[in-house]
N, C-alpha and C positions, 0 to 999 in steps of 0.2 A: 416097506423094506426096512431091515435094522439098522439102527442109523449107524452101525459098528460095521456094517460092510457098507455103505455109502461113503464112509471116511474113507475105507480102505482101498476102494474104487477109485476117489479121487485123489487119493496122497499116488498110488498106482498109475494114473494115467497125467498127471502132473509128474513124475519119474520119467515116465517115458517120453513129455514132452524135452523134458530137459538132456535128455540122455542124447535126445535125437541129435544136435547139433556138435555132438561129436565124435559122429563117426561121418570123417570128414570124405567128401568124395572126389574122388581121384581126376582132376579138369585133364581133357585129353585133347590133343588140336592132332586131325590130319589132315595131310598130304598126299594127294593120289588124285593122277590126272582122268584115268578114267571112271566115267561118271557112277557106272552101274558098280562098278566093284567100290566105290567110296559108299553109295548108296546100301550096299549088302555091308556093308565094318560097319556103318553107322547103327542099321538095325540092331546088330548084334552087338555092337559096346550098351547102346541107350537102351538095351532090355538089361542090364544090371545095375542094381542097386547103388551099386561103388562106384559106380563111371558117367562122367558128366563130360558130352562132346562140347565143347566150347568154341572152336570153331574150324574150316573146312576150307582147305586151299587145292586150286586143281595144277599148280604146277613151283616148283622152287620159291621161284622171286616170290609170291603171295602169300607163300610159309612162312618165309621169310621176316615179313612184315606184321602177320600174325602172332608170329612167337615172340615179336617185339613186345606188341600190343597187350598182347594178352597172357604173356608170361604160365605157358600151362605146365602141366605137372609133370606130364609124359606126352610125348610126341611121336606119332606112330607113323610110317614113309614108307613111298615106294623107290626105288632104286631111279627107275626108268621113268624121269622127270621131263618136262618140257621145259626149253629155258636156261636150264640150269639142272644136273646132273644130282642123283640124292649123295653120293659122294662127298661134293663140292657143299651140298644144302648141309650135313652133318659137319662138314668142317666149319660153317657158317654161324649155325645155329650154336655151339661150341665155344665159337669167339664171341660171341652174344654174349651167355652165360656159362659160367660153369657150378657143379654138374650142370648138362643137358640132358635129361632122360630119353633116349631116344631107342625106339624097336623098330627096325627094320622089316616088312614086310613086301616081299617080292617073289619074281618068277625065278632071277637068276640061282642059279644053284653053284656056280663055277667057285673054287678052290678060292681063284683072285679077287672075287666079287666079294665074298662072306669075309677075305683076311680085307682086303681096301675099307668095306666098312665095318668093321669092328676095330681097326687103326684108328680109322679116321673119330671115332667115337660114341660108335653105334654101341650101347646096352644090351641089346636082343635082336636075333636077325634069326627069320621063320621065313619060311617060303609059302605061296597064296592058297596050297592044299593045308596048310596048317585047318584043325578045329577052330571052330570060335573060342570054346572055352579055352584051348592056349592059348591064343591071343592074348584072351582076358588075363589067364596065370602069368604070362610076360608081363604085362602093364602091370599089375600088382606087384611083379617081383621087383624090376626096372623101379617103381614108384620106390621102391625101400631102398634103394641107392645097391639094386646086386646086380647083375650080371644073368643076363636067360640067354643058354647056345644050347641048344637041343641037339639032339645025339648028329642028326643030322651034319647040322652046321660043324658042328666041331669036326667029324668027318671030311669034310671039304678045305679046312684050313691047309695052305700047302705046308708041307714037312721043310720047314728052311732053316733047321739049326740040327747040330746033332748030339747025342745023347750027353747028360750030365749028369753028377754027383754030386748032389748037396748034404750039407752035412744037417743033422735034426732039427739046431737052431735054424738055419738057411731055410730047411723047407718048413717051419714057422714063421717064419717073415715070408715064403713066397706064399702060402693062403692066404697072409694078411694083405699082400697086395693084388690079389685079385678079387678080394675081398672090398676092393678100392679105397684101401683105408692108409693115412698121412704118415708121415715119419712118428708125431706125435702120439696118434690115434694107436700105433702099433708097439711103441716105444709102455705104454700106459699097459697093454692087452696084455704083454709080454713081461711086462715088469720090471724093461731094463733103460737104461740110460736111451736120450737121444742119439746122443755122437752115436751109440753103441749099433742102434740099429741102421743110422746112414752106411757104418763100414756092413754090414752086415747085407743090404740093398746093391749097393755099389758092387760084394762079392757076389749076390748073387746074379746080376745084372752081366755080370765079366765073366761068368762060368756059361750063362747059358748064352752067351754072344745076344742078346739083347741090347734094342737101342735106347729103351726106356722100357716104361709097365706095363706096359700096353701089348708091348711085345712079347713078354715073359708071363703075361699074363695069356695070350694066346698059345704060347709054346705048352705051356704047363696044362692047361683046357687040351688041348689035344694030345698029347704025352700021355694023359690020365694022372699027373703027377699032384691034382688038385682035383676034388671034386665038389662041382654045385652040388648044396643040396637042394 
């Protein structure tokens, strides 16, 4: 063989050794009491490339202690926990750490169920007919600090505020903050002073009867007044 493509071979698969460790893969711990439905997520997160299960708890408390432990990237639950409520586990895992990347996956569909845990600080919430490959697209998205509510979910949010007018700037600060991005973070995006965007947060927080971001961040997801893309 020429020794001008044996160099080129191995400069070639020396690239790709090297390339390899940085396409980092996304550690996922879940949460789910029943056996066979953890065992069906498992299959299908560990057949992609991107996704590394790191490890596997069948009820709150031992989520709990894993996400200590093992500090994962994204954390996938079910609502209907043994023990301990997935409500109460999002609120938990939350005071753990912040971010907590956490996708909700459950049966419940109900209005209250999808707003309690996207309050409480759920990332992504799919219900158990969801695809694999959504699933997989939540974990990815959630993994980049965004926000995944499927037409669905957003559907379900109850209607608890009522209509608002923001003015251009306002609703440039409210993408940023469902965008989950800092007074700083959007102060820099926007190009204007901090003070500038605290009054700016606080007016839009006061228009849309909001109690925080969380909330205006759901109002606006279901209003249509922001859109994931």
């Amino acid at each position: 063989m020429d020794r001008s493509v044996m160099d080129w071979r191995s400069a070639a698969s020396s690239a790709v050794r090297k390339l390899g460790p940085l396409v980092k893969q996304i550690r996922v711990l879940l949460i789910e009491d029943h056996f066979l439905a953890r065992m069906a997520l498992h299959s299908v997160l560990e057949g992609h490339s991107q996704i590394r299960i790191v490890g596997e708890a069948p009820d709150g408390e031992q989520g709990i202690e894993l996400f200590r432990t093992l500090s994962p990237d994204v954390t996938v639950l079910d609502l209907r926990l043994p023990r301990m409520s997935g409500f109460d586990v999002i609120t938990r895992l939350r005071g753990i750490r912040h971010p907590a990347r956490i996708v909700v996956l459950s049966n419940y569909q109900g209005s209250e169920d999808v707003y309690r845990a996207v309050h409480a600080g759920a990332m992504a919430y799919l219900t158990k007919d969801a695809s694999g490959e959504e699933v997989i697209h939540a974990i990815q998205t959630v993994n980049r600090d965004l926000r995944y509510l499927p037409q669905i979910a957003m559907s379900r949010l109850a209607e608890r505020m009522p209509a608002v007018s923001l003015t251009p700037r306002e609703n440039e600060v409210l993408v940023c903050i469902t965008q989950g991005r800092s007074n700083r973070e959007i102060a820099e995006q926007l190009q204007i002073a901090e003070k500038t965007v605290r009054i700016h947060v606080s007016s839009v927080l006061d228009k849309m009867g909001a109690r925080d971001r969380t909330q205006a961040t759901i109002y606006a997801l279901q209003r249509g007044l922001v859109h994931l893309d």
